[in-house]
N, C-alpha and C positions, 0 to 999 in steps of 0.2 A: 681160307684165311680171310678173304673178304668180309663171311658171315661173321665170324670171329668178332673182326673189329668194330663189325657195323654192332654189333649188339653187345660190346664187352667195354667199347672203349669208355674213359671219362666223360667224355662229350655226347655221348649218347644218351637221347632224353628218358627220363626215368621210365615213363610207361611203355619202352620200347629195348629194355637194358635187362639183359641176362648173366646170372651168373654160370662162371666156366668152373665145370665141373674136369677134377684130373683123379683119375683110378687106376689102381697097377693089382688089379686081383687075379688079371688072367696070364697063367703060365702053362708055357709047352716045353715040357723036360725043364732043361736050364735054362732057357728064354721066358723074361719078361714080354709083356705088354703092357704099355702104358697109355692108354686114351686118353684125350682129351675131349670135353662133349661141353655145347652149348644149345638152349631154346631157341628155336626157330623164333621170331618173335612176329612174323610175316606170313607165318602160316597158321591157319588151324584146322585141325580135324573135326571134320563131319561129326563124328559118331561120340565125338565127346569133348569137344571144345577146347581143345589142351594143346596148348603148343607141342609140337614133335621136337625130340633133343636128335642133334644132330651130331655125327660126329667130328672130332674137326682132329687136329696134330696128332697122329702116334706112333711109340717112341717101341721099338724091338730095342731090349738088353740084357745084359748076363750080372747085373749087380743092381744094388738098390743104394748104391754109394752116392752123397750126396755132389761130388765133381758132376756125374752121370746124371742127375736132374738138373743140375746148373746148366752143362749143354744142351739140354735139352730147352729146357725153357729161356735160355737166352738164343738158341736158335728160333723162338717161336718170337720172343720180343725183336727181333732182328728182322722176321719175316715181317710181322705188323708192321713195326717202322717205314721197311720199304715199300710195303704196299701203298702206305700211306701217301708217303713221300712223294709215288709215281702217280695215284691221285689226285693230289695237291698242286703238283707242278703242271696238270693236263689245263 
């Protein structure tokens, strides 16, 4: 979550600001998976220069209903917030 925020948030300077990628293509029987993935923006690979995508939030479910992403992703905005919030206040 840290990673997350440090390279997704608003306030994060352009040349160091990744977009968060969310994909739901992997399924076992009736289970979804839902990843969420962001650029490392701190690291790069030897062998070819490219930021590594990291993985960050994901979401096991049985429907693709949009309730079922709302909690999801307001559990994620939830989480940022308070990580934020326990950084701020240190």
């Amino acid at each position: 979550m840290a990673d997350l925020r440090r390279f997704s948030a608003v306030d994060t300077p352009s040349h160091v600001r990744s977009v968060v990628g969310v994909d739901r293509t992997f399924n076992l029987g009736p289970c979804y998976i839902t990843v969420s993935v962001v650029e490392n923006m701190s690291v790069l690979r030897k062998d070819t220069g490219d930021h590594p995508v990291f993985v960050g939030p994901t979401m096991f479910h049985f429907d693709g209903k949009q309730d079922t992403y709302g909690k999801f992703f307001t559990a994620m905005r939830d989480a940022l917030a308070m990580r934020w919030r326990v950084q701020r206040d240190r």
